[in-house]
LUMLUMNU-666363 format. One record per residue: residue in one letter; x, y, z of N, C-alpha, C in turn. Coordinates in steps of 0.2 Angstrom, whole numbers, plus 5000, padded with zeros to 4 digits. Example, Ala and Ser with C-alpha at 12.3 -4.5 7.8 and 13.67 -1.06 7.14 Angstrom:
LUMLUMNU-666363
A506649725039506249785039506649845039;S506449895035506849955036506450005039;
This chain:
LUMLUMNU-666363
X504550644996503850634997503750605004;X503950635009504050615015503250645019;X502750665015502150705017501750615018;X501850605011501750525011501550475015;X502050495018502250425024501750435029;X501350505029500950515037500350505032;X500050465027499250465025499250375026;X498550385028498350335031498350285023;X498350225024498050185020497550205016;X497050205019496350245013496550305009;X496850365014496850415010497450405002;X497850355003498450335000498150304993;X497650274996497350234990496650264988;X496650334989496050394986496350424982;X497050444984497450484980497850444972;X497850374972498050334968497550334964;X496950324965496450324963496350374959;X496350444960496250524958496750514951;X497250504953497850494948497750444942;X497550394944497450344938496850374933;X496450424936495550424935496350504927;X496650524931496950584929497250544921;X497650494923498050464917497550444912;X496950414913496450374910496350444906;X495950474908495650534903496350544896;X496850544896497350534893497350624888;X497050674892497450724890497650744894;X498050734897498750764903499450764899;X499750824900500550844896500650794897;X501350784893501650704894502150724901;X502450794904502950814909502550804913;X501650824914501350824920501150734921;X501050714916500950644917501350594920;X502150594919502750594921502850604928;X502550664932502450694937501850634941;X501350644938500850574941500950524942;X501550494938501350424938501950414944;X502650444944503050434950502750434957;X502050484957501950524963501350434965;X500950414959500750354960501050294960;X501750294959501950234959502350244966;X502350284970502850304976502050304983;X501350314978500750294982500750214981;X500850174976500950114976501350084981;X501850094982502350054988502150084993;X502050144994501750155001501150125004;X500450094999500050055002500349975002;X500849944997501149884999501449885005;X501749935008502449915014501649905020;X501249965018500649965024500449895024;X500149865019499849795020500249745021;X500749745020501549695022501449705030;X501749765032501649765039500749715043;X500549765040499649735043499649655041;X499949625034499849555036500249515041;X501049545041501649495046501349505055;X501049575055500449595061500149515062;X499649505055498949455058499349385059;X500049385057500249325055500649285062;X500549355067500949315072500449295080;X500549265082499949235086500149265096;X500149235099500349255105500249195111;X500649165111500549095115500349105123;X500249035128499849065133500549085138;X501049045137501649105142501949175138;X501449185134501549285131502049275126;X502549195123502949215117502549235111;X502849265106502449265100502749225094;X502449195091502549145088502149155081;X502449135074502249135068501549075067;X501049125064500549065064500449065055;X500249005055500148995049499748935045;X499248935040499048875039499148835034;X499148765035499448725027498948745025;X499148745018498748745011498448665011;X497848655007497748615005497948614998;X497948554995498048514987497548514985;
């Protein structure tokens, strides 16, 4: 599924979507369903790793001599 790896976040998660809309209606072969669900669970990790990178991206800051630095906020109790 290497076509995969070039859709954008949005389209990734249209296509996930199409799919799930497919298994709900719940008459799909059980071979073609099979087929869905891989091709959706390989859409699922592909929009996780997308938003893993886009968070670790927000999470790093850029100090004033240009290091970059992990920023983070405490949690309140």
């Amino acid at each position: 599924m290497t076509t995969e790896k070039t859709l954008t976040f949005e389209e990734a998660m249209t296509k996930l979507e199409e799919i799930v809309e497919k298994l709900e209606e719940g008459d799909v072969p059980l071979e073609e369903a099979i087929t869905f669900y891989k091709e959706g669970m390989e859409l699922s990790k592909l929009c996780h790793d997308k938003l893993k990178t886009v968070e670790e991206q927000l999470t790093q800051i850029i100090t004033e001599d240009g290091r970059t630095e992990r920023f983070s906020i405490a949690e309140e109790d």
